[in-house]
N, C-alpha and C positions, 0 to 999 in steps of 0.2 A: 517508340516502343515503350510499352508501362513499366513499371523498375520491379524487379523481383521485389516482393511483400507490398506491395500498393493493394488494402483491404478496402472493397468499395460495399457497402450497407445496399442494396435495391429493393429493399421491403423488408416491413417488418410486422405482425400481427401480434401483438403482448408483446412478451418479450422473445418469440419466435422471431428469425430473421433470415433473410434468403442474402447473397452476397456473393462477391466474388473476390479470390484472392489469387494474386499474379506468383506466378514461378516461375525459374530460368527455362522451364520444359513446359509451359503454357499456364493458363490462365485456370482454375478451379473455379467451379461453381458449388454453393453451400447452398443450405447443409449437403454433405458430401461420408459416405461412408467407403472407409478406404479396407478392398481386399489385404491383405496379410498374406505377404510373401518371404516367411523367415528366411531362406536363404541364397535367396535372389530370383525367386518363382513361387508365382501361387498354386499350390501343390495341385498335382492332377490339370494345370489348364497351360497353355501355351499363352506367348504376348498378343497373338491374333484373337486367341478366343476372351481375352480382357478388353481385347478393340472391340471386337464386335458382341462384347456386354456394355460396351460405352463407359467401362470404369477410367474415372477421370486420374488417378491418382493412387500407387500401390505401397506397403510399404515393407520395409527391408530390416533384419535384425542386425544391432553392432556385435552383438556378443557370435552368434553362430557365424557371420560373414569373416570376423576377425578369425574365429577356430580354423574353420574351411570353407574358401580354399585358401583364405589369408586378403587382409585388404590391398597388401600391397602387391601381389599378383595380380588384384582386381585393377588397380591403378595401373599397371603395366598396359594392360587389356583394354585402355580407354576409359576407365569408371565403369559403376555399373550398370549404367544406359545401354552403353555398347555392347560389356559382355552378354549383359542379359536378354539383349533383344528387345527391351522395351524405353522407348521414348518418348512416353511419357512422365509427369512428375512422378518424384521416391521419396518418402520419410522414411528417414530412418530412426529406428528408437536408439538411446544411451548405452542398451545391455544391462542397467540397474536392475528391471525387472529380473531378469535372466538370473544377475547376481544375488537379488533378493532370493529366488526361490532354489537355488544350492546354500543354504542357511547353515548345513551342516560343513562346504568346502570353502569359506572365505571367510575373510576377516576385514573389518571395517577399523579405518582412523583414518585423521585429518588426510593423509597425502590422498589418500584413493582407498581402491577395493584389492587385497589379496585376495584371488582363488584360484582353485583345480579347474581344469576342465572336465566336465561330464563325459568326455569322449575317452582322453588316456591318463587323466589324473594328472597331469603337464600342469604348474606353477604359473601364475599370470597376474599380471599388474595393472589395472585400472583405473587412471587418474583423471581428472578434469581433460586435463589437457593432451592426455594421451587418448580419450573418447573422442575429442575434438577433431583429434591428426587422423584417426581411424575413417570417422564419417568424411572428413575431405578428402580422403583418399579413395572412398567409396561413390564420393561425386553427387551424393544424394541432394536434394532439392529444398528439403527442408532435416536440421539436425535436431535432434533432444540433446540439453543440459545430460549430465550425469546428478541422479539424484540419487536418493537412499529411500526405498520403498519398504517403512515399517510393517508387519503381521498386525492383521488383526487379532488383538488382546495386547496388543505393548500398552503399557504402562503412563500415564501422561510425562513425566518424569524424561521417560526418553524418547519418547514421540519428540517431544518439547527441543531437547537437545539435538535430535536426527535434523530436524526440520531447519535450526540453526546451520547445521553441517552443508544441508541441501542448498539453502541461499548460498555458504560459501563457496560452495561447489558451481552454481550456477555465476556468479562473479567469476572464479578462475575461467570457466568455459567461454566465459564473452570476452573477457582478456586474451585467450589464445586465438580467437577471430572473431577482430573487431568490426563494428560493422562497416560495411562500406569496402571489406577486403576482398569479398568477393560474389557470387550470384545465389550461394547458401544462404539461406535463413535459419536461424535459430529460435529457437521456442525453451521457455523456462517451464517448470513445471510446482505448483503447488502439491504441499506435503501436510503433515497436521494432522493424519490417522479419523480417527473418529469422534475428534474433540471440538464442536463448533468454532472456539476459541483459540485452536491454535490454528485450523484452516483461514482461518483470519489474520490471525497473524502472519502464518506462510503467504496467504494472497498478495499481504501490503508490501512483502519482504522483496516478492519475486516481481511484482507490477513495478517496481519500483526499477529494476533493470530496464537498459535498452533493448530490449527482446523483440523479436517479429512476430512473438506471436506464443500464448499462453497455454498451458494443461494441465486438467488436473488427474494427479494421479494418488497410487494408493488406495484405489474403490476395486471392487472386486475383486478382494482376497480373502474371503472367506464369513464376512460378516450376513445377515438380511437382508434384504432388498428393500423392507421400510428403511433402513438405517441409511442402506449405499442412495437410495433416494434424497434422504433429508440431508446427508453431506453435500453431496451435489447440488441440491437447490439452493443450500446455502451459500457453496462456496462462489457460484456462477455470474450472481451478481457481483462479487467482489473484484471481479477479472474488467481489466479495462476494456470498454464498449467500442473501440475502435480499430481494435486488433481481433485475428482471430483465436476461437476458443475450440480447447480440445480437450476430447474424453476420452481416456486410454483403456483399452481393452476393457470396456464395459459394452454389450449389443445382442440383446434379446428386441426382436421387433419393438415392443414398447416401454423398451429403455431408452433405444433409439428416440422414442417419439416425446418420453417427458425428457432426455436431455436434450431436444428442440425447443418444446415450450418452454425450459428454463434460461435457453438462450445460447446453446450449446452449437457450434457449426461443422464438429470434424470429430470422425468417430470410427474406431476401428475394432475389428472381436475374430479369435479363428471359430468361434461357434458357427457362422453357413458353411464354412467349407469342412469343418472339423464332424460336425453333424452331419454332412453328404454323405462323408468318407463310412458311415456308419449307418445312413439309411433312411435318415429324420430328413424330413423335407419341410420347406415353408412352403404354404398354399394360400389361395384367398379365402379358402375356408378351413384352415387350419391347420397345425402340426400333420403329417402323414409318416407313419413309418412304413416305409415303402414295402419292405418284408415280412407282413402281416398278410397271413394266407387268404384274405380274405380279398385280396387284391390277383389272385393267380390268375383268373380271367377275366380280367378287367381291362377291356378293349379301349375305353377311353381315356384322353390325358389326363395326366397325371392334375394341373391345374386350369380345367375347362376358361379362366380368365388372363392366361400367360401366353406372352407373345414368344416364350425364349426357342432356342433350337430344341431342348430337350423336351419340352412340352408340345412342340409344331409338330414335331418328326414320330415321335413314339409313344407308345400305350405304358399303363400301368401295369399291364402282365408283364411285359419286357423290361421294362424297368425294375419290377421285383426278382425277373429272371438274373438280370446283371447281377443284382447285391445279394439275391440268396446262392449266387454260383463266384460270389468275389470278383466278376471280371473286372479288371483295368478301367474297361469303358465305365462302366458303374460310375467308378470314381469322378469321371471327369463329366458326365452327362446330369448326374447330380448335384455338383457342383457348380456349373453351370446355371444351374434353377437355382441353386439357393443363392447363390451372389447378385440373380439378376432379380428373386429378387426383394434383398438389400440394397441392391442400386436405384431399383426402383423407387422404393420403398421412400427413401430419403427424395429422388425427383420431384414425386409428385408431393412431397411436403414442400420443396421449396414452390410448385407452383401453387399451394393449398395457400400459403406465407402470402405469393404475389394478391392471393384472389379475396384475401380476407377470410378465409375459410378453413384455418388449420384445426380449429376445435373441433371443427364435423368432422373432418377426417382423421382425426386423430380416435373420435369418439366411436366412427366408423370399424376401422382396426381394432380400437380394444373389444367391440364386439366378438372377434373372432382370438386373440389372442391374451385376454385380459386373466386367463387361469392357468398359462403357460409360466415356467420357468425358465425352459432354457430352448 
């Protein structure tokens, strides 16, 4: 059997690249866009309706899983494979992000992160190593480092210094489990804010760990899209070519696509399912907002070139009936389409990779999506 974190390359076109990476709950194929299942479920869809979108890999938050129902409940329950009903691979993130964005309930030094909770204002402590014991206790398949995820507008000054904190952070995190202790992998994550210079410096800081595998984070928090572009492209080469690379919570369809051409293999965003929940659809011709009256008697599917359930089974009148009437189904029929497809979406890139032809397809898609945002 191949060892948890064996990255094998099987094509590459530039620096696009198709591959596969092993995990103790199977084998991942890249590039790979992973649903978002904050707190042990991808909201609105069941473990069956994730099999039968063929999503290889989902992933899990530390900070809400640790809130509720508690990781060590979860551990009691088997991890969260078993509680959850799904067996296949979990990343789990750190909770930084999380912690980043209560900026007004925590407090940051060397040991870890003080904060409140968002739920009853309850006191909590988050350290290297106390992220560490959470996610192994949560059983997930791949961990994130605990890192410090600056605002865009900080200061070089402290960027500089966070970034610092974040290698030492990611050093404590691989000291509490080293490798070879168990079927988790660990991933570091680069830091560096918007400074060509320091994301450079974070790259060499963090490559320089024994890691399973690399992310960059700190993009998509408020800046441009030329700008979250030009970090990314720069920082992508910086990351070693032999491990795999991840892009955290950044995934509009052709974000997706230029962090492929820059060499990017794992990628995750709540926008398909965040946008379902509200009515915005991805098509192969483009954004749809399902609840636009002009869709009331519109007998055909919703995406004439989609194979999914919700496309196979029902019309756009019905479909705007669910979300202009809020039913439940709405949620879950929508979502369905836009994950499948984000799942897609990333597939036939990697077959675009094997066939030599990721540029047409890539050039293809921005036909239809190159004036969208989100």
């Amino acid at each position: 059997m191949t060892k948890p974190g064996a990255f094998n390359i099987l094509a590459t076109d530039g620096q696009a690249r198709a591959a596969t990476l092993t995990t103790a709950h199977g084998t991942i194929r890249t590039p790979v866009f992973m649903p978002v299942g904050t707190v042990g479920c991808v909201r609105a869809l069941s473990p069956d309706d994730l099999m039968n979108l063929h999503a290889q890999i989902i992933l899990g938050n530390t900070y809400h899983l640790y809130l509720l129902p508690g990781d060590e409940l979860i551990a009691r329950r088997g991890r969260l494979h078993a509680f959850s009903g799904w067996d296949g691979p979990i990343l789990t993130d750190s909770g930084g992000f999380q912690v980043f964005s209560l900026q007004a309930l925590r407090k940051i030094s060397e040991d870890g992160v003080e904060f409140r909770s968002h739920r009853d204002g309850s006191k909590h402590f988050f350290s290297p190593e106390k992220v560490v014991s959470i996610q192994h206790n949560l059983g997930s398949d791949i961990m994130m480092v605990l890192d410090e995820c600056v605002p865009f507008g900080a200061d070089k000054a402290y960027t500089a210094k966070s970034l610092e904190l974040t290698t030492r952070w990611a050093e404590r995190c691989r000291q509490a489990y080293p490798q070879g202790a168990g079927n988790q992998l660990l991933f570091g994550i680069v830091q560096g804010g918007f400074f060509p210079d320091l994301r450079t410096q974070s790259a060499a800081q963090i490559s320089a760990l024994p890691l399973d595998g690399f992310a960059i984070g700190g993009l998509s928090v408020g800046e441009s899209k030329p700008l979250m572009l030009k970090i990314m492209r720069h920082t992508t080469p910086l990351l070693p070519p032999d491990k795999p690379r991840y892009l955290m919570g950044v995934g509009t369809p052709m974000d997706i696509l230029d962090g492929i051409e820059a060499g990017i293999d794992m990628f995750d965003c709540v926008l398909p399912s965040r946008n379902a929940r509200n009515g915005t659809l991805y098509t192969s011709l483009g954004k749809v907002n399902i609840k636009r009256a002009e869709y009331k008697e519109d007998d055909g599917p919703l995406d004439p070139a989609c194979g999914c359930y919700t496309c196979s089974r029902f019309s756009r009148a019905y479909l705007r009936h669910l979300s202009t009437a809020r039913e439940l189904l709405a949620y879950r029929l929508n979502t369905i389409h836009n994950l499948h497809y984000f799942l897609e979406l990333t597939r036939t890139a990697a077959h675009a990779i094997a066939k030599g032809t990721f540029q047409t397809f890539k050039a293809a898609v921005k036909k239809v999506h190159a004036h969208e945002h989100t």
